[in-house]
N, C-alpha and C positions, 0 to 999 in steps of 0.2 A: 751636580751641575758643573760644566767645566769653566765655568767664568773664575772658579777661584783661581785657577792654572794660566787665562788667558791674564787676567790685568794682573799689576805689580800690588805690592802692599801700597808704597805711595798714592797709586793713583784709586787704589779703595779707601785711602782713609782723606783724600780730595775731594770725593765723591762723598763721603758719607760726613766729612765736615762741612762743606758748603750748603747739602739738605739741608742740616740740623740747624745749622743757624737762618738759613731761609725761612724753614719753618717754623723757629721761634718767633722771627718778624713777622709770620703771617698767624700764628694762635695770639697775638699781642693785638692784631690787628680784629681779628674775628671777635675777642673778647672784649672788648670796647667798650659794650656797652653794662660789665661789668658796674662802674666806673660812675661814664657820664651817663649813664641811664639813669643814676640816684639826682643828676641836678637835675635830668629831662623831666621826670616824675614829679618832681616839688615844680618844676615852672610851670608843667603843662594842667597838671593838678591830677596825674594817671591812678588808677586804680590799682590794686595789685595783680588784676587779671588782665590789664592790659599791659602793665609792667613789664611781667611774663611775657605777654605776645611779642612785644618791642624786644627785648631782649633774648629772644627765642627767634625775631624772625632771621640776623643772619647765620645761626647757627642750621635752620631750615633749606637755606642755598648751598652752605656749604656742604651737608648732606647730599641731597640731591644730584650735584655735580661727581658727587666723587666716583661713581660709578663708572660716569661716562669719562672724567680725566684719568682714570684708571688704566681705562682703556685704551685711550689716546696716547698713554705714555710707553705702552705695548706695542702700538702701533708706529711713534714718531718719535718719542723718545722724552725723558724727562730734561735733557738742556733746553728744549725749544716750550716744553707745556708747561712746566714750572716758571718760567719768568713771566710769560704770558697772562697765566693768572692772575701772580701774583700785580701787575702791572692792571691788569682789570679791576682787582679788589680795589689798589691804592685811589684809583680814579672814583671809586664810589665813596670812598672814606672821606676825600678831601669834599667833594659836594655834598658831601654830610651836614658841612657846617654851614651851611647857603639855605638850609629851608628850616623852618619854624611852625611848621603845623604837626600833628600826629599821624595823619595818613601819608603824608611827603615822605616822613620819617623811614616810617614802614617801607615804600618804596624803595628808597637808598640804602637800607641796610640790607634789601635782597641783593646787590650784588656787593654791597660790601662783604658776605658772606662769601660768597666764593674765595676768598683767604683759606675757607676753613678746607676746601678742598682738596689745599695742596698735598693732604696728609698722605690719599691716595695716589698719586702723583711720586713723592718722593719712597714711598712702601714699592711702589713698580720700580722704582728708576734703582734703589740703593741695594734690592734684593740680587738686581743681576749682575754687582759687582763683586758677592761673597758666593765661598758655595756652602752647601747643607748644614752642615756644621758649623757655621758661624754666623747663618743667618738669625739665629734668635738674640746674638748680643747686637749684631749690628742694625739688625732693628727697634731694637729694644734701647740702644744709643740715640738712634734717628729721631724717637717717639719722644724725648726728651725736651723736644722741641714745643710741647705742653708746655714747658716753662715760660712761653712765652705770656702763659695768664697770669704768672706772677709778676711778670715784668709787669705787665698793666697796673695790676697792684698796687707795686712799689712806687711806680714813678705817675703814674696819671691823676691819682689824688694832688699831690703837689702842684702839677702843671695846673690843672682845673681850679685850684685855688687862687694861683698866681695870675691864670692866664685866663679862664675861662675854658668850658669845657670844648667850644668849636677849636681853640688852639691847640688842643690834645688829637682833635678827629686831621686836623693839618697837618699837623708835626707825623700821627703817626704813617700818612699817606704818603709824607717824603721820603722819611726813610723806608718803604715797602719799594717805592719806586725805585729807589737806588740799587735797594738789594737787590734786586730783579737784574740788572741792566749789569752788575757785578756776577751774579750766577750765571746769564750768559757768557759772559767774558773768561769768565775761569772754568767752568766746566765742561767736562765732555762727550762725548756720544758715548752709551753703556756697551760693553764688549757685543751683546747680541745685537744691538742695532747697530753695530759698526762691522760685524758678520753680516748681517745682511745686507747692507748697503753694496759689501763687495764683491757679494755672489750674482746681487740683481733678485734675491727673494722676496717674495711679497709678505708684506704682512699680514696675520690672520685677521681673515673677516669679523665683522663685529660679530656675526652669528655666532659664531665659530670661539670666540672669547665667553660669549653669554650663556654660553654649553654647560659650564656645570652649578651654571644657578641652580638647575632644577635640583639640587641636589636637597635633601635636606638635612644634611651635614651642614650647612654654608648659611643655611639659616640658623640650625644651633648656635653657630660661632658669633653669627649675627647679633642674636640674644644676648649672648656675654658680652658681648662689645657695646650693647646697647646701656647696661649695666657699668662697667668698668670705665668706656670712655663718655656715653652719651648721662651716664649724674654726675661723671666729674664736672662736663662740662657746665652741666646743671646747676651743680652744684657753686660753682665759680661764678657763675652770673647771680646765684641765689645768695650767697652768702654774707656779702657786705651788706646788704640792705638790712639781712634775718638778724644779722648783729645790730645794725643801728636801730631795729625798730625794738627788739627783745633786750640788748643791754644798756640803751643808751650811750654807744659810743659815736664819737667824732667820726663823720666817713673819713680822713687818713686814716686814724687807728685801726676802722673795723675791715682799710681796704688792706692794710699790711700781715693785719692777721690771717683775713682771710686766704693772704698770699703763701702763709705757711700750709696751708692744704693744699693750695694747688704747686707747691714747689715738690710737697713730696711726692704727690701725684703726678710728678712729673720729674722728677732727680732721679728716681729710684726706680724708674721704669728700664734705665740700659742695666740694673740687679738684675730684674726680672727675667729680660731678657740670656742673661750667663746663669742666671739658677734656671732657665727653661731648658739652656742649652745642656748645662750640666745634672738635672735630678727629673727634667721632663716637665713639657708645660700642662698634663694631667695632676700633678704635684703640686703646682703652684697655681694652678685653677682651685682645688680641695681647699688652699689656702688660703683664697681670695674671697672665696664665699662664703666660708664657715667663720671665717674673723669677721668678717662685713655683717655676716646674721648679727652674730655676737653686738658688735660696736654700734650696728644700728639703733638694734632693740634700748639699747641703753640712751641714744640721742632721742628715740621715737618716744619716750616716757616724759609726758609733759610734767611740769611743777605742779603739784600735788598738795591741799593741806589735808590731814588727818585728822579728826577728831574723836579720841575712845572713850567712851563716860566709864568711864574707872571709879573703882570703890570711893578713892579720896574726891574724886573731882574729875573732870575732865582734863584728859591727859593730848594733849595736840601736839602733834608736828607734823612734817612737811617733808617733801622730798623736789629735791630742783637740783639741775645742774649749773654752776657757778660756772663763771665765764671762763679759769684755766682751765679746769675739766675737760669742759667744754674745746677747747681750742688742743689740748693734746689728744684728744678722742677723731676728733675730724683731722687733725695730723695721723693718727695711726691708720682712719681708715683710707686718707689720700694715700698713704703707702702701702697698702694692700691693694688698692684697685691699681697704681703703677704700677705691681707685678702681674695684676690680672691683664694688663692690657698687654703686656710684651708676651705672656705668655698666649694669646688669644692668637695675635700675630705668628706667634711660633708655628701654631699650624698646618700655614697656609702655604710657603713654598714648599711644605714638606708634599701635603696631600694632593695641592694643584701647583707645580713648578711650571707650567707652562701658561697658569692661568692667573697668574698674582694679580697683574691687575684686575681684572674687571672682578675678582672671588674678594682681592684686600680692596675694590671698589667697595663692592656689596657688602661688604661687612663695614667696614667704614663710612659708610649711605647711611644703614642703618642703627648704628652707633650714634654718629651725627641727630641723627633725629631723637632721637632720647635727650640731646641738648637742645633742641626746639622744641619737645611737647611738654619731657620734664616741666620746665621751669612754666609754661601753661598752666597744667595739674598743679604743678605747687600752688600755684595764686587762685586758682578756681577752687582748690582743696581748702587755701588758709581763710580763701572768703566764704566757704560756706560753713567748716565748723570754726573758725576762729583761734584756733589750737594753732600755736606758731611750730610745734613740733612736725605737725601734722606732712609737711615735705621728707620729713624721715621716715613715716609710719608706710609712706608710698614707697618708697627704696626697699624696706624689709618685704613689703611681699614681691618688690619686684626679684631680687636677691633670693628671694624663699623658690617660687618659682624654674630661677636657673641653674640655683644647685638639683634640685627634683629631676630636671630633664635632663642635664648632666650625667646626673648618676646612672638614670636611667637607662641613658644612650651607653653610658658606658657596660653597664651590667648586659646589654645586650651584645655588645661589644666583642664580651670576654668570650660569653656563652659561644657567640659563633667561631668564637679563633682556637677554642680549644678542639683539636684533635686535627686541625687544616693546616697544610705549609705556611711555617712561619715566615719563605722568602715573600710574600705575598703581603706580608704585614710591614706598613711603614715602621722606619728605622727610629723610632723614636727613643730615647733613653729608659723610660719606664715598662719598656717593652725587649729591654736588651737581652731579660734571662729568655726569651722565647728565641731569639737570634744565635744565641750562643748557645752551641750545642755540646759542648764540655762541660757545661754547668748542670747540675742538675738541683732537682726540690730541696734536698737532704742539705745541699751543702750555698743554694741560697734561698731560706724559706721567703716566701711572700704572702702576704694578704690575702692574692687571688692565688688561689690553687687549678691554673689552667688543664693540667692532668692529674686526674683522684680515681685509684682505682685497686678501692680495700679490698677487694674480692683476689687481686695478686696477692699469696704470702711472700715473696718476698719483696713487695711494695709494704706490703702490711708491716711485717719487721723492722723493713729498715726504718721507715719513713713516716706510711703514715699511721699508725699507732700513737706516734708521741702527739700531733697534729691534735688526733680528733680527740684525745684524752685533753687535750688543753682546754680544747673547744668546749668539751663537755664540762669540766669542773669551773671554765667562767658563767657556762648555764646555768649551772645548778644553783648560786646561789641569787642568779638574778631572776630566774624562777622564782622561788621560796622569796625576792623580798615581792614581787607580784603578787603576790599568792596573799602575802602579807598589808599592802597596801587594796588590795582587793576587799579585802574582811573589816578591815579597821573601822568598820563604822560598826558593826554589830557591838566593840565594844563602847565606842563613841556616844553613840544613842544611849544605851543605857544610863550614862554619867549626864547627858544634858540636862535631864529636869532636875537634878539636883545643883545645879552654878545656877539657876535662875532661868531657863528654856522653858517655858511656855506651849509645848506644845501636843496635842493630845495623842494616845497610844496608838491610833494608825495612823500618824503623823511621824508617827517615829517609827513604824512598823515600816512607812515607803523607804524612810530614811536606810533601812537594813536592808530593803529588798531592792532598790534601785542599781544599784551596783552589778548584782545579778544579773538584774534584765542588760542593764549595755555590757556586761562582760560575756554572755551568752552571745551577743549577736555579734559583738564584734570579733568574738572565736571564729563564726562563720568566713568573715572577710581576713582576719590574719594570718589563716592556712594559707592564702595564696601570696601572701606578701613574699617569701623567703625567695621563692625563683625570681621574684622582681626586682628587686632592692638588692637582693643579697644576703646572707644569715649576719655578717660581721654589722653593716650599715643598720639592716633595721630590731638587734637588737639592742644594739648599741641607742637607735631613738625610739624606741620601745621602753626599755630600761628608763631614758630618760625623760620621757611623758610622764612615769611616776611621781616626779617633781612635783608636775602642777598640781594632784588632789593632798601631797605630802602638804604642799604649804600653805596650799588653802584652806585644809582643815584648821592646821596649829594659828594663823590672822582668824579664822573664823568664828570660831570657838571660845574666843577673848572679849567678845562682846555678844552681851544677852539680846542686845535690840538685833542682830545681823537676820536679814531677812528669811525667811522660811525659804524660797524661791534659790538663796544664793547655797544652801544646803541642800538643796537638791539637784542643783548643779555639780554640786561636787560630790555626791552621790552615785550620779553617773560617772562623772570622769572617773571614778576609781574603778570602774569598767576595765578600762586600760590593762589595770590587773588582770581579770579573768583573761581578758583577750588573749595576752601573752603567750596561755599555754598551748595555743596551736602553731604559732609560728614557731616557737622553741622547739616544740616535739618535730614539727617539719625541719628543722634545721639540723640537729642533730642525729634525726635518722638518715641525712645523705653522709655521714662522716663515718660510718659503723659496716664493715660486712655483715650479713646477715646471719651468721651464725654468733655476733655479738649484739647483735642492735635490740635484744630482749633486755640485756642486763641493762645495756647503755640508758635507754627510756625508761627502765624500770627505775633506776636510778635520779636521772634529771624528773622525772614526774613524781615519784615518791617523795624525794628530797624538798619539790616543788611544792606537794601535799603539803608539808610539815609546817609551811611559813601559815597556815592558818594557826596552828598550837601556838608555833614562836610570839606569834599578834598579840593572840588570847594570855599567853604569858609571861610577854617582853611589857603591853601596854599596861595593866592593872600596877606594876611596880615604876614606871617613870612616871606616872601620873602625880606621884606625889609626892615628888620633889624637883626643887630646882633644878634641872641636870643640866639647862643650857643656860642658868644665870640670867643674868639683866638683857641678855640677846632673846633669851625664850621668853620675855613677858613677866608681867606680873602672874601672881597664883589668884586662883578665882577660891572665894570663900561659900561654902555649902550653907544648908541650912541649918546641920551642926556646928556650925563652925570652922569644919576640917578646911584646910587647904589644900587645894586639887591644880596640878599645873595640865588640863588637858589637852593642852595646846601639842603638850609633847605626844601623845597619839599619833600627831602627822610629824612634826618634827623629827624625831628620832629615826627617823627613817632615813632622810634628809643625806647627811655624808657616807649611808653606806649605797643607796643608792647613785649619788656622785662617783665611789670608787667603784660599783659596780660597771656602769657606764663608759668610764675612764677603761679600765680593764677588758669590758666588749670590745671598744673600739684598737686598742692597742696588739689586744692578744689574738682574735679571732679570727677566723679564714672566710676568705669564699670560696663557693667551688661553681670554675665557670661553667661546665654544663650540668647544674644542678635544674634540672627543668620538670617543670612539670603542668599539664593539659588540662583545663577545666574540661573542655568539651570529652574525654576520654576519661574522668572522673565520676561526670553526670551520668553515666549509665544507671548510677545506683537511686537516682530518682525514680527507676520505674522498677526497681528490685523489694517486692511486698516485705522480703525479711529486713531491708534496712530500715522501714519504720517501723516495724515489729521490735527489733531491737532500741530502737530509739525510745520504747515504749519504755523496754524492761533497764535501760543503763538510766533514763530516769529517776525509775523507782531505785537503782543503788546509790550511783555518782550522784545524782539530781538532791536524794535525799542528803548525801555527806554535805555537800555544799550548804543546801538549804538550810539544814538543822546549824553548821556550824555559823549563818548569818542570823538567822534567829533567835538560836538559844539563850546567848547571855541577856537578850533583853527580856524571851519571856520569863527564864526564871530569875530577872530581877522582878518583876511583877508578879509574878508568883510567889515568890519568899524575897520582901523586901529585908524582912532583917538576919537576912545572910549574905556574906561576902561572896557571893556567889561567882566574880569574876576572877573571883582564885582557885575555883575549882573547873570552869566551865571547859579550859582549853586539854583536859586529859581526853573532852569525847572525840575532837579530832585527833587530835593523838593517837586513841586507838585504832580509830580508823583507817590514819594514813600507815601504822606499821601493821592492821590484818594485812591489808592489801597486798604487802611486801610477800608476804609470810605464808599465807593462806592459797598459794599457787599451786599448792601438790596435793591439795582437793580434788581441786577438777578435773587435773591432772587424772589421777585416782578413780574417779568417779564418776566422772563426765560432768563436764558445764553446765547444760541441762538442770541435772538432776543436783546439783549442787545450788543455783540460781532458784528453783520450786521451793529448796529447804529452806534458802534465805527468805523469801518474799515469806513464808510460813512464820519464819522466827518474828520477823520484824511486821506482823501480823499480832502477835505474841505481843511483841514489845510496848504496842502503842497499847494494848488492854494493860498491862501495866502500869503506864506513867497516866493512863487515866486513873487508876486505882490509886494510885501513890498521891498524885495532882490532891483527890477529891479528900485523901487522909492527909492531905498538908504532910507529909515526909519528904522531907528536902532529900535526906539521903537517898529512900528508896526512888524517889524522880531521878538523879541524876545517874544512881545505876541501872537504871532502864535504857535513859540516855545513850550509857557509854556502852549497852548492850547492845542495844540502835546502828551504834556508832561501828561497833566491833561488825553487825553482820552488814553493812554496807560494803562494809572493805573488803568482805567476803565475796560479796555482789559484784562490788566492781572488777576483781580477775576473773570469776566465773562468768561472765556475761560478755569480757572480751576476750575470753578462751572459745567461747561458742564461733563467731562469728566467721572464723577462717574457716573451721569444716564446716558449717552451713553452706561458705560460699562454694568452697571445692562440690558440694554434692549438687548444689545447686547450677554452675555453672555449665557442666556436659547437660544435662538436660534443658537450659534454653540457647547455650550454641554449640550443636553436636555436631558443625562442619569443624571444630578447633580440633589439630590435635595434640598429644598428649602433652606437651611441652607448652602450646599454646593456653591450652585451659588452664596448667599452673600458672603463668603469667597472669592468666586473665583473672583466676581466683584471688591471686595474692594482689592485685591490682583494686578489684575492687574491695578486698577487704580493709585494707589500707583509707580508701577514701569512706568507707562504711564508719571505722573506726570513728576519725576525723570528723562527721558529720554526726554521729550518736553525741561525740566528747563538745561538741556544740549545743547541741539540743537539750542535752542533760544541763546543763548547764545552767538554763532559763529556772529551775530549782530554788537556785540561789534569789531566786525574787517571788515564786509561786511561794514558797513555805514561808516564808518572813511574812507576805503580805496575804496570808491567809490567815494566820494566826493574828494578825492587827484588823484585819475585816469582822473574824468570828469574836472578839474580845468586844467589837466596837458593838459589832449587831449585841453578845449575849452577856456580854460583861466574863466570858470563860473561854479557853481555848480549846476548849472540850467538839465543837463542833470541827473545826479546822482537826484534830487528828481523828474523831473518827471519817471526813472524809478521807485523811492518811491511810485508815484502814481498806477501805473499801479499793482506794489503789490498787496496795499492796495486791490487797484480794484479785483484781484485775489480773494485774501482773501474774499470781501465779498459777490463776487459770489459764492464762497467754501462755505462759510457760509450757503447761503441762499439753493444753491441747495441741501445739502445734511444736512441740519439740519432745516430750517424755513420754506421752501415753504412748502404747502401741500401736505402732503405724504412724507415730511424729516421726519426725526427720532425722529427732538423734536418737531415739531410742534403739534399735541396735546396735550403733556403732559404740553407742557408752557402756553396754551390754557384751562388749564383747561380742555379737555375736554376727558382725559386716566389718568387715577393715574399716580404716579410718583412710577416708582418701589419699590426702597426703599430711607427714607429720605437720601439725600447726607450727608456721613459719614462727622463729625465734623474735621475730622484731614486732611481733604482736603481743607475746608472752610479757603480759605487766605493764604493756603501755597502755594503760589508764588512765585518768586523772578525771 
């Protein structure tokens, strides 16, 4: 913009000083009822939902207006609209004090509202005295002019006591009037409206301004605005009163503390605006939200007492936020929303330089209104559940919300800018390495990986090798703790009826098998997460949703009375777990050329496997002992006597999931065009082999899972007097390293005919551990098990070695217009989503076998019926097998034969990605 070149420094920092304090006189003015609305409320006898309205209604004018003063300051300029206003508000202020009823009230504080106006007003007038570059500190200076809610604060409690609250609505209508009649005096016409005045140009049509509302860009920024400035303002009107009525303080006191929230929501705003200018206001948006989640959640948690009936007695306490707490928590978060609001503003002359007003109208319209409804909802909210917190609980979802579309927008952002002329992309700071073309990946990594292209070796060499190798090893082990926080109840249940649980064996059979079912389904929906969100964002809150069933086990599990219902909630949320491993396996296969991306998944999923072993034999040894001290709880006493801390089950998990978290978030990449098509996936709903195969990775992966949620409880039932939860975690174990291992079988032999043997053995298997079961031998049970176990893992590379030459042979014969380069795409396309949809579906395992075997115990008092329906499976499966893949004239039977090529070699990134 040339207005930096056209005015002096002087007369931009005239300009941008006389704003600022203009508009602290008019947010002192708008905020008013801050203040005297706590004596108007005790005289008139108001309610808190009309509290709310009164104090919300001039915040509702000021809104409203800003759009259109926005405009007008585009049009005629901010010397002549800025005093104007301000000189309109002052006269509703002072006949403020002149009526005495509650509807009058309302009346006069609609245009006493128009103060709040000015904001948009001085955002037009001060932006066209800087240019690009410097408009985010010097708006972000201007915006400082928030402080004027402090002032109210500070000095209106005292006057209202001295003087009465009408002497404050007088007093502050003089000085608005003054200041008005002084910013004409000293201020001047903005460089462009004093260019145009000398050309004779007209100003743009209102149409012509209101051009890129339609955007919906402009409503995003809206949102945040709505958040950062419309609960500050919210908040500033809510807060005196939430303190006097929750601590019992003196209104001065609660009106001066409360002014330390709105100070730093308002000091620390021209920060915001130089960290927007200097790190990007994308930077300090991330900021703003993710500390506000944070700070909120922690105000939204109302005072709590506890009561645990503990062995000695009842053990009680309480959780509440004291009043310093309290008052440095809403200081941290007024100084985070002060940087959200400069950088919100930062934006705007960048995106629309020729449209500030009426776009910082509209955003500041709708800002504005979050401080008229806000404070509404709060009193409608506190009068129906009575929760004083309850004003906070409404900020975190509002907050939850705008970081969500946030990201959103942003990931969709990246996705479109990768590979497009970067002159085309605003000049924003966080988008400098796209501008600057001397720079490259190698030598400034970033987060978002705008250009990824493994398939170059010497992209692969230089660059990205180290990348996706990062990528992969922060996967793996947040995999494995998934994997891990997934299972933890097969060993959980076991140990409950022995602390005093109460509840019968298919009570505890759903208990194992719950988990399964939401970790199976939400497999479905996590394969598509990764192109949405991003691999770094949603495993990083992937990761950290492990939290919630980690902690609700270890509170849970410390009292016998805890409802059956509340364990079955956390049943499922350990879902979570299962879920993971589709968005993991999707995310790490865009990081890998194909000629590695076998090893790569074989790897992150194997490794992934193993956190069911680690469960099975991390949890049996913390159990019985203290390991997190007086923080973990007391020890629960058996009904030998022993001491059991099973709290640590979930707990223990607790700080490496933290640092796993910590590490997605810091260490991980996105790659902006990592995309991928549901509708261009779905073709495999109408492909008869992908539920053929859904059939048969059932009976492998379905079984490993199932049996490993299962096991430890039947054969605690089965042989109570054996330690059975020291030996039970060797059968996944086997399992997950055949898998590894057992590749150059199929290889060897063909998939097919590898997958028959299996369902055969593990036909085998189950007449075994019935024979064993029925002779009470713990040991010959558990080596049937780990037999079980071993051909599973066999099952599951041979069954997804099948699937790629299925589809290659499949594919020329339902679309034989492809040619040859087309059908590999198309093969390898859908065997990819085939995979993805089997490693779903098998999955549901995890809850079929656990609660089969808790159905056939309840009906027969033996598990005996639930495995030979196991058998008859099997049986299925490998008649499935053989007639439509192995006998002569199935699909694979020549080609494993040697005796038809193999279409084409099975692609490497299929080779092992299992789970």
């Amino acid at each position: 913009m040339p207005t930096g070149e056209i005015a002096s420094s002087a007369e931009q920092n005239r300009a941008l000083g006389l704003s600022t304090f203009a508009f602290t006189i008019c947010f002192a003015v708008w905020t008013i009822f801050a203040i005297i609305g706590i004596e108007i409320k005790a005289e008139l006898g108001l309610s808190d939902t009309q509290f709310g309205l009164l104090v919300g209604t001039p915040i509702l004018t000021g809104s409203l207006t800003r759009l259109f003063l926005g405009v007008w300051t585009d049009q005629y300029g901010g010397r002549i609209v800025f005093p104007l206003t301000m000189l309109a508000s002052a006269v509703s202020t002072f006949l403020l004090s002149y009526v005495d009823s509650y509807y009058m009230l309302l009346l006069v504080a609609l245009g006493l509202g128009v103060a709040g106006g000015t904001f948009a007003v001085g955002v037009a007038y001060v932006s066209k005295w800087y240019p690009q570059e410097k408009q985010g500190s010097a708006l972000g200076f201007f915006g400082m002019g928030n402080v004027g809610a402090a002032l109210t604060k500070f000095v209106a409690p005292w006057v209202m006591v001295a003087l009465g609250w009408q002497a404050v609505a007088q007093i502050w209508a003089g000085v608005a009037a003054v200041v008005a009649v002084l910013f004409y005096l000293f201020a001047k016409d903005d460089p462009q409206l004093a260019a145009r005045k000398i050309s004779g140009e007209k100003p743009a049509t209102l149409k012509q301004q209101l051009e890129p509302l339609k955007n919906e860009q402009v409503w995003r920024f809206s949102l945040y605005y709505f958040f950062v400035f419309g609960a500050f303002v919210a908040l500033a009107l809510w807060l005196p009163q939430y303190m006097v009525g929750l601590y019992g303080l003196d209104v001065k006191i609660a009106g001066m503390l409360a002014a330390a929230f709105s100070l730093a929501a308002s000091v620390f705003r021209a920060y915001g605006g130089v960290l927007s200018d200097r790190y990007g206001a994308r930077k300090v948006m991330y900021a703003t939200f993710g500390m506000s989640l944070v700070l909120l959640f922690m105000l939204s948690y109302p005072a709590t007492d506890y009561v645990i009936h503990g062995i000695d007695g009842d053990i009680v306490f309480s959780t509440s936020m004291s009043l310093i707490p309290f008052v440095i928590t809403i200081f941290a978060l007024g100084f985070f929303m002060s940087l959200g609001k400069a950088a919100v503003y930062k934006h705007i002359p960048v995106y629309y330089p020729g449209h500030v007003g009426s776009v910082g109208g509209l955003v500041g319209l709708v800002g504005g209104l979050g401080g008229f409804i806000l404070p509404i909802v709060f009193g409608a909210v506190s009068d129906l559940t009575g929760i004083w917190t309850s004003c906070f609980m409404v900020l975190f979802a509002l907050v939850a919300i705008a970081l969500g579309w946030m990201h959103l927008a942003i990931r969709q952002m990246e996705q479109k800018a990768a590979g497009i002329d970067t002159r085309s992309l605003p000049e924003f700071p966080e988008m400098a390495d796209l501008h600057d073309e001397t720079r490259n990946l190698a030598a400034t990594p970033s987060k978002v990986l705008t250009e990824w292209a493994p398939e170059d070796p010497d992209f692969w060499e230089s660059t990205g090798e180290k990348i996706a190798r990062r990528n992969l090893y922060i996967s793996i082990p947040a995999l494995l703790l998934a994997f891990c926080v997934w299972m933890v109840w097969s060993v959980v249940v076991a140990k409950l009826p022995s602390i005093g649980f109460d509840y019968s064996t298919n009570q505890l059979f759903w208990l194992a098998a719950l988990p399964g079912l939401s970790g199976a389904t939400l497999r479905i929906f996590y394969s598509f997460m990764v192109p949405i969100f991003g691999g770094r964002l949603w495993t990083t809150l992937t990761t950290a949703s492990l939290l919630i069933p980690a902690f609700g086990i270890g509170y849970a599990v410390q009292n016998p009375d805890t409802p059956y219902l509340i364990f079955l909630v956390l049943a499922l949320l350990c879902g979570f777990g299962g879920g993971n491993f589709a968005s993991s396996m999707s995310n790490i296969s865009f990081f890998f050329p194909k000629a590695q991306k076998g090893n790569a998944l074989a790897l992150n999923a194997g490794l992934g496997n193993l956190g069911v072993s680690v469960m099975q034999f991390v949890v049996p040894l913390v159990i019985v002992a203290g390991v997190f001290g007086a923080l973990g709880g007391e020890a629960q006493l058996t009904a030998d006597g022993e001491q059991l801390w099973l709290q640590n089950a979930g707990f223990i998990w607790v700080p490496f999931i933290m640092v796993s978290a910590l590490l997605a978030w810091l260490g991980m990449n996105d790659i902006a065009d990592a995309k991928a098509s549901f509708r261009e996936q779905s073709v495999i709903f109408q492909r008869k082999h992908n539920w053929l195969m859904c059939w048969l990775y059932t009976g492998t992966f379905g079984s490993f899972i199932g049996f490993s949620a299962g096991l430890p409880l039947l054969a605690k039932f089965q042989f109570p007097d054996i330690e059975v939860l020291k030996y039970v975690f060797l059968g996944p174990l086997v399992g997950a390293l055949s898998r590894a291992a057992t590749g150059w079988l199929s290889d060897r032999w063909g998939g097919g005919r590898v997958t028959f043997w299996v369902f055969i053995g593990m036909m085998l298997a189950v007449v075994g551990i019935v024979y064993f079961l029925e002779a009470g031998s713990w040991w010959g049970f558990l080596g049937m098990f780990i037999a079980m176990f071993f051909l599973t893992g066999v099952g599951n590379a041979s069954t997804f070695q099948m699937i790629p030459i299925i589809m290659r042979q499949e594919v020329p014969r339902l679309m034989p217009h492809l040619d040859a380069a087309q059908r590999t795409r198309q093969a390898e396309k859908e065997s990819a989503a085939i995979v993805g949809f089997t490693s779903a579906i098998a999955a549901y395992g995890a809850f079929f076998i656990p609660k089969s075997f808790g159905t056939s115990i309840e009906a027969t008092g033996s598990p005996l019926w639930a495995l030979w329906g196991f058998f008859i499976f099997y049986g299925s499966c490998a008649a499935l097998t053989w007639w439509a893949y192995t006998r002569r004239g199935g699909l694979l039977h020549d080609i494993e034969r040697g005796r038809a090529p193999s279409p084409v070699e099975t692609p490497a990134q299929l080779k092992g990605a299992n789970a």
